[in-house]
C-alpha positions in Angstrom: -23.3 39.3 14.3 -25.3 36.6 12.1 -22.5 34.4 12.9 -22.6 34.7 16.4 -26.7 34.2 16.1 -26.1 31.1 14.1 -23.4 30.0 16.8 -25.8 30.1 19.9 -29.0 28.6 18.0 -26.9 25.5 17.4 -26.6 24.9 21.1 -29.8 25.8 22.2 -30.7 21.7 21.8 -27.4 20.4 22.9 -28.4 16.8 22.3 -29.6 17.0 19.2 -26.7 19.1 18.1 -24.4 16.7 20.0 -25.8 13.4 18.5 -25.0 14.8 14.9 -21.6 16.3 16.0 -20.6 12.7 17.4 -22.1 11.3 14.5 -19.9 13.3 12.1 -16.8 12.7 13.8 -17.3 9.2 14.2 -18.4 8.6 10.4 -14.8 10.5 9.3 -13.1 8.8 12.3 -13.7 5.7 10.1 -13.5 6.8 6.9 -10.0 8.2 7.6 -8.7 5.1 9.3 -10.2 3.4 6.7 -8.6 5.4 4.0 -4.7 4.9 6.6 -5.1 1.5 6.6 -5.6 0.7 3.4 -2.8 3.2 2.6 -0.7 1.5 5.2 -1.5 -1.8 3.7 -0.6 -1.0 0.1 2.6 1.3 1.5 3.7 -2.5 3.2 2.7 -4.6 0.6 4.8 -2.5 -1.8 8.1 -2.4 0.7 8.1 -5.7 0.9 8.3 -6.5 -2.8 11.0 -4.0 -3.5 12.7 -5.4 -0.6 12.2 -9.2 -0.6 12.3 -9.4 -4.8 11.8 -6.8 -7.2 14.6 -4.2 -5.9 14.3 -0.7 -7.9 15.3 -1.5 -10.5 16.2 -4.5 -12.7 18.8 -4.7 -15.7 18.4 -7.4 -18.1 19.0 -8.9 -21.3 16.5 -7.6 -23.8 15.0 -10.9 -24.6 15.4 -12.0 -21.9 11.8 -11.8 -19.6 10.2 -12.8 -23.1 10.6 -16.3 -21.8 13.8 -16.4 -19.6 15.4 -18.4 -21.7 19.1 -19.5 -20.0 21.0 -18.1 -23.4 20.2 -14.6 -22.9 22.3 -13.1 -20.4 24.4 -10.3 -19.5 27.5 -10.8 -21.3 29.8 -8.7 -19.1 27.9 -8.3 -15.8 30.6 -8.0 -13.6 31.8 -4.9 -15.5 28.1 -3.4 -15.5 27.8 -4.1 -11.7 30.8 -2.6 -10.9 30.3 0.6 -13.1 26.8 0.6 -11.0 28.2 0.4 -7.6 30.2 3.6 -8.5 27.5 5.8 -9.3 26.5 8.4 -6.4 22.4 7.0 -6.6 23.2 3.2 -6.0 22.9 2.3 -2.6 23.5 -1.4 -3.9 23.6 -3.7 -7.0 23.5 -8.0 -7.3 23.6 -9.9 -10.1 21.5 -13.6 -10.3 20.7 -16.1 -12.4 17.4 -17.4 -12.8 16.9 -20.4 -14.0 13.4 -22.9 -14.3 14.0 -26.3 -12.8 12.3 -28.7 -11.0 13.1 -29.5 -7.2 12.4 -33.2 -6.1 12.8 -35.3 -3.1 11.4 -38.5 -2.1 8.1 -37.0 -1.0 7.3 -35.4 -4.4 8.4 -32.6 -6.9 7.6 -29.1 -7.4 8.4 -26.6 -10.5 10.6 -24.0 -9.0 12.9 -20.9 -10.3 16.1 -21.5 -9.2 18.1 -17.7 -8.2 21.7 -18.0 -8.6 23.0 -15.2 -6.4 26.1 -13.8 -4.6 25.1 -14.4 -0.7 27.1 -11.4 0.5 25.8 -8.6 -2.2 22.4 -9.7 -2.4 22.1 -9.5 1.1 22.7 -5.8 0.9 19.7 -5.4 -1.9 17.3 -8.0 -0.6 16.3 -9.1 3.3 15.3 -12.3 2.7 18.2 -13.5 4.6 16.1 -11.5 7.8 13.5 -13.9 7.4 15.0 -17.5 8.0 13.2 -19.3 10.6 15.5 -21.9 10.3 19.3 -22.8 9.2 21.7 -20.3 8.5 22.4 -18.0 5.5 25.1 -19.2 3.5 27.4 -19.2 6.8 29.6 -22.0 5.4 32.1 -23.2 2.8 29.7 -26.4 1.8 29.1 -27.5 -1.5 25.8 -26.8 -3.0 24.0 -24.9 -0.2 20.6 -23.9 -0.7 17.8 -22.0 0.7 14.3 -22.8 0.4 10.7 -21.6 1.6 8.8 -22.7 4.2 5.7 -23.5 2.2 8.3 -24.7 -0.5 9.9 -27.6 2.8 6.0 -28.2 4.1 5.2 -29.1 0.1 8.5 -31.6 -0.4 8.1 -32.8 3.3 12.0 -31.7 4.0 13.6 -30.8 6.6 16.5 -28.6 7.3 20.1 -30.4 6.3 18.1 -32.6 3.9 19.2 -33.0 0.4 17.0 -32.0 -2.0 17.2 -32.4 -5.9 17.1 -29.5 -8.8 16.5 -30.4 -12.4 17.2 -28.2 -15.1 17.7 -28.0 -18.6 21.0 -26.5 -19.6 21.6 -24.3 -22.4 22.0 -27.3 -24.9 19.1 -28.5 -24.0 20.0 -31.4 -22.1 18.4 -32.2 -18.5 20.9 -31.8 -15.6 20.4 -32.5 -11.9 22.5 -32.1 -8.8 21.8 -32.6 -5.4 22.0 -29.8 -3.0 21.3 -29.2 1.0 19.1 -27.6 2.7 21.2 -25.1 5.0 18.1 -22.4 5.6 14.2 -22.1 5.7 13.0 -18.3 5.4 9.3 -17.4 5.6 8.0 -13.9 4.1 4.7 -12.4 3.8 4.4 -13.8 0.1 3.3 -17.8 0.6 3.3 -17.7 -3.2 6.9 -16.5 -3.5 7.9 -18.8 -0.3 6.8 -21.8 -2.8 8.5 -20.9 -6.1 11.8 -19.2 -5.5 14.8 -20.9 -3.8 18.4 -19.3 -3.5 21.9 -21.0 -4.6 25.0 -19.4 -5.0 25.8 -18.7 -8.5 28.9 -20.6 -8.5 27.4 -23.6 -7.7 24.1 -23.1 -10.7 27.1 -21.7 -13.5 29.3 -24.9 -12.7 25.8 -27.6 -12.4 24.5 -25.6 -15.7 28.2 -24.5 -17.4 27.0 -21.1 -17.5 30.0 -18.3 -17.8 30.3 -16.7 -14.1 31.5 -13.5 -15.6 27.3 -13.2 -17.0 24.3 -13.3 -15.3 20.5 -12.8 -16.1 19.7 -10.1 -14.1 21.3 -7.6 -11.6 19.0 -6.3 -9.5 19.9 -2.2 -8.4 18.6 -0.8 -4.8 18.7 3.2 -4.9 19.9 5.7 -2.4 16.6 8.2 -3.1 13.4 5.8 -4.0 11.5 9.1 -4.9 14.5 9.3 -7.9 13.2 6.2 -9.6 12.0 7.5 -12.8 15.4 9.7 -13.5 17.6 6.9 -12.4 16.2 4.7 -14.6 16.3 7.1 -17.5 20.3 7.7 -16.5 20.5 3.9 -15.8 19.0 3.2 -19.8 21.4 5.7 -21.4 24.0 4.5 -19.6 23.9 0.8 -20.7 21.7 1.2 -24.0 22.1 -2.6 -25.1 20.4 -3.5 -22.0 16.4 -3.7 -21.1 16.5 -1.3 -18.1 13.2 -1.2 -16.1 11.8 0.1 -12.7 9.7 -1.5 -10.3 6.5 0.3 -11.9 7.6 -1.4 -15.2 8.1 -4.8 -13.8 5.4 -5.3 -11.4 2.9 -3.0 -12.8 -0.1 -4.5 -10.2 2.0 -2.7 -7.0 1.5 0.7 -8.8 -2.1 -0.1 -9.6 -2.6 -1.4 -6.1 -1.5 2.0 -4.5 -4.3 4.2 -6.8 -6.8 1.3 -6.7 -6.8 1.7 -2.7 -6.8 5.3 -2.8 -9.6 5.7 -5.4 -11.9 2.8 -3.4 -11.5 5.2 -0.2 -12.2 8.0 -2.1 -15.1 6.4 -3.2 -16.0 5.1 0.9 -15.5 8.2 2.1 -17.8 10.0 -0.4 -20.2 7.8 0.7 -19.8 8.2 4.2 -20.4 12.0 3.4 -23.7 11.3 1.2 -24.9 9.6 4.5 -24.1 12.1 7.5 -25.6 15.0 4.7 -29.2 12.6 5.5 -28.1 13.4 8.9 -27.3 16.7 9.0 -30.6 18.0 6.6 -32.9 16.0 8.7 -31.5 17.9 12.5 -31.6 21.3 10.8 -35.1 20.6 8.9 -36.2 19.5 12.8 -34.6 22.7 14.0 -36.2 25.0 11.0 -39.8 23.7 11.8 -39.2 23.7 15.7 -38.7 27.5 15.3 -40.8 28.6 12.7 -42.7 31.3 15.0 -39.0 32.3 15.9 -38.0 33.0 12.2 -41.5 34.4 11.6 -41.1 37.3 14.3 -37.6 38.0 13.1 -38.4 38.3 9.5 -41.9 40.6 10.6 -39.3 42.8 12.9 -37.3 43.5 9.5 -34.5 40.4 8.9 -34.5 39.8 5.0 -35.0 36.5 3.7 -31.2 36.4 2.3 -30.2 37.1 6.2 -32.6 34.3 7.2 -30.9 31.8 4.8 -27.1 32.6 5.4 -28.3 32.1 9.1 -29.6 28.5 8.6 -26.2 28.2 6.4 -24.3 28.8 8.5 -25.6 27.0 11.7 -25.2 23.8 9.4 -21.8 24.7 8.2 -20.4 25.3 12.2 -22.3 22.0 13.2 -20.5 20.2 10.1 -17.2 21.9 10.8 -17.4 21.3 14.4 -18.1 17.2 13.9 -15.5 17.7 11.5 -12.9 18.9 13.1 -13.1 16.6 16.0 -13.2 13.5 13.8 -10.0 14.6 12.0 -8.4 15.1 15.5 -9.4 12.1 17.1 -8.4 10.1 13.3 -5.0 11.7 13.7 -4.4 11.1 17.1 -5.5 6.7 16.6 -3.8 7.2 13.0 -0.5 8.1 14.6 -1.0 5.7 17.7 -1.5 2.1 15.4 1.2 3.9 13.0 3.3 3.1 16.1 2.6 0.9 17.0 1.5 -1.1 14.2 -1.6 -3.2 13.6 -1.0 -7.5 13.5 -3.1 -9.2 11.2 -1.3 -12.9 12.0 -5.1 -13.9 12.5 -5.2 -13.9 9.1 -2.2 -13.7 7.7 -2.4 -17.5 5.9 -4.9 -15.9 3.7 -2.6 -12.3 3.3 0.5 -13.9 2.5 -1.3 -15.7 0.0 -2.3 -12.6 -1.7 1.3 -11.5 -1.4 0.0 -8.7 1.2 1.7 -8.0 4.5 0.3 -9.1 7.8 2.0 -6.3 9.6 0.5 -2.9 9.3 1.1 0.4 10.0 -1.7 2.6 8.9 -0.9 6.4 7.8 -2.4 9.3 6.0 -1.2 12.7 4.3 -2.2 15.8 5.5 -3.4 16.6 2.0 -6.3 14.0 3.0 -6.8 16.2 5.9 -7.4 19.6 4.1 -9.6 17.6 1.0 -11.5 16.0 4.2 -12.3 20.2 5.2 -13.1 21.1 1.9 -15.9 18.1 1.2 -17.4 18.5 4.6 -17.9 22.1 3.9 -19.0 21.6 0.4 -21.3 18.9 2.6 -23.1 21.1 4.9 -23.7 23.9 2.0 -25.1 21.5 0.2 -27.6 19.8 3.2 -28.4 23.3 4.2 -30.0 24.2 1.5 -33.4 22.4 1.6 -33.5 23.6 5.7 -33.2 26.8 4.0 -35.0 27.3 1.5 -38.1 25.7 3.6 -37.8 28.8 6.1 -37.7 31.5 3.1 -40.9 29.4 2.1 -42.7 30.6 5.8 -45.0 33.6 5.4 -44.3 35.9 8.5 -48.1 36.9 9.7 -48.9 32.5 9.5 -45.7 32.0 11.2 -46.4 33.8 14.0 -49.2 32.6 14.7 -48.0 29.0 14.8 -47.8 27.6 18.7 
């Protein structure tokens, strides 16, 4: 019976109790989307690192990331990559060298890392031959193909089918250059990594360099299950325990701490949010305490204890709060799922995001864990604004309260 009480006194000023219903579904509308966009935005920024350079996980000499020098390689890499691509958890495996060098043309110079790869495996472990905007992807039998960045060609002033010089210093440490043609410009979301990296195939860096082509520096593993990381790379480690064996959490730490950062800022936003509609909500039911305060005063002389009195007020706030709620989380699911779609282009400014390695294609999304945390604080919310409304009716003396007009 209370309940139904507190359920008609909420509607007996339907603007006022719209205004704070549309108010506290608006407030989560944005704090959700908010929360799915940034989600969305760390979820792409991290797929395309995996994809376009990290992989899941990397295999390399021990010493060698210390300073990647050229002398510390993977002595029998084509035996290690073919064990890999005969376990049941590899979806693929490449091996690459990477090597510093310096890429010149008539227009200036640029310090680059060269990656010596296999065209035809790496393209099953990376997709950065999807993202050539020019040229082709090592479609032909020419000598010394290459394929560079777009910021990389706009830097050098080159153009496809242009030579283009790399410098590096062999193993010996002598310099040694060779001349090598441009065959295909690829653009990704990362300007940073469009300028620095530039594919060759490995036969053509081991024979300019005289490295072995039975070794490599790295061979780069793509996984069947991504949510198996940690226990492939544990079975990955005991299986080759002379090599460094690490995961993309391991290698590029800042993606992992990208993911939490974004989660704990929204957190944080959405809090906030909350602290703000609770101003909101205690200042409509204060109005609505006040407004009736003969009301309450007649029904606490006719015999309804004060306890009955405060769960009422309670629980008007709570189905107010609930009701905001729950239309905020609808209408956030219903745009979440929509942009998620549809997806939302930030090519506006997407200079600026590719130079921060984020992606300028976005497709926000959100747990439904969010959604059931989201009904717990807005509850815990309205308890907590109710309580000052409250506690100022149990405050009104029945015989003055009636005779307020």
């Amino acid at each position: 019976m209370l309940a139904v009480i507190a359920w008609r006194n909420i509607w007996r000023n339907k603007l006022r109790s719209g205004i704070v219903i549309a108010a506290i579904a608006l407030g989560i509308l944005g704090g959700l989307f908010s929360i799915a966009f940034m989600e969305g935005l760390a979820d792409q920024t991290l797929k395309t690192a995996i994809s376009q350079q990290v992989s899941h996980i990397q295999l390399h000499h021990p010493l060698f990331l210390e300073n990647e020098e050229l002398k510390y390689r993977l002595h029998n890499a084509d035996g290690i990559l073919a064990q890999l691509l005969h376990r049941a958890d590899v979806a693929a495996a490449a091996r690459r060298y990477r090597v510093r060098a310096m890429a010149s043309t008539a227009n200036g110079s640029s310090g680059i890392e060269i990656l010596g790869i296999d065209p035809e495996n790496e393209k099953k472990v990376t997709t950065v031959y999807e993202k050539l905007i020019a040229g082709a992807y090592f479609a032909d039998n020419r000598r010394n193909p290459v394929l560079v960045g777009a910021k990389l060609a706009d830097k050098l002033k080159v153009r496809l089918g242009q030579k283009i010089v790399l410098t590096a210093q062999s193993e010996e440490g002598t310099l040694t250059g060779g001349a090598f043609k441009i065959i295909g410009i690829f653009k990704t979301d990362n300007s940073l990594f469009d300028e620095n990296q530039i594919f060759v195939d490995y036969r053509d860096i081991s024979r300019l360099l005289d490295l072995p082509r039975n070794e490599s520096h790295e061979i780069a593993v793509l996984l069947k299950n991504p949510q198996e990381l940690a226990l492939a790379t544990q079975s990955l480690a005991a299986q080759f325990p002379d090599e460094k064996v690490e995961n993309w959490r391991e290698i590029a730490p800042e993606l992992g701490m990208l993911q939490g950062y974004m989660q704990q800022m929204m957190f944080i936003f959405l809090v906030i949010i909350l602290i703000a509609l609770a101003f909101g909500i205690v200042n409509t039911m204060l109005m609505a305490v006040i407004e009736r305060t003969r009301e309450l005063g007649l029904l606490m002389a006719l015999g309804m204890s004060r306890k009955r009195v405060f769960a009422m007020i309670i629980l008007e706030t709570v189905f107010l709060s609930l009701l905001g709620g729950v239309i905020g989380m609808a209408l956030s699911a219903v745009v979440i799922q929509y942009s998620n779609h549809r997806g939302i282009d930030l090519a506006i400014v997407g200079e600026g995001m590719s130079a921060m390695g984020y992606a300028t294609y976005i497709y926000p999304r959100l747990a439904i864990a969010y959604f059931a945390i989201l009904t717990v604080m807005v509850i815990v919310t309205a308890i907590l604004s109710s309580f000052f409304p409250a506690h100022k009716a149990l405050k009104l003396r029945p015989t003055e309260a009636i005779r307020v007009e």
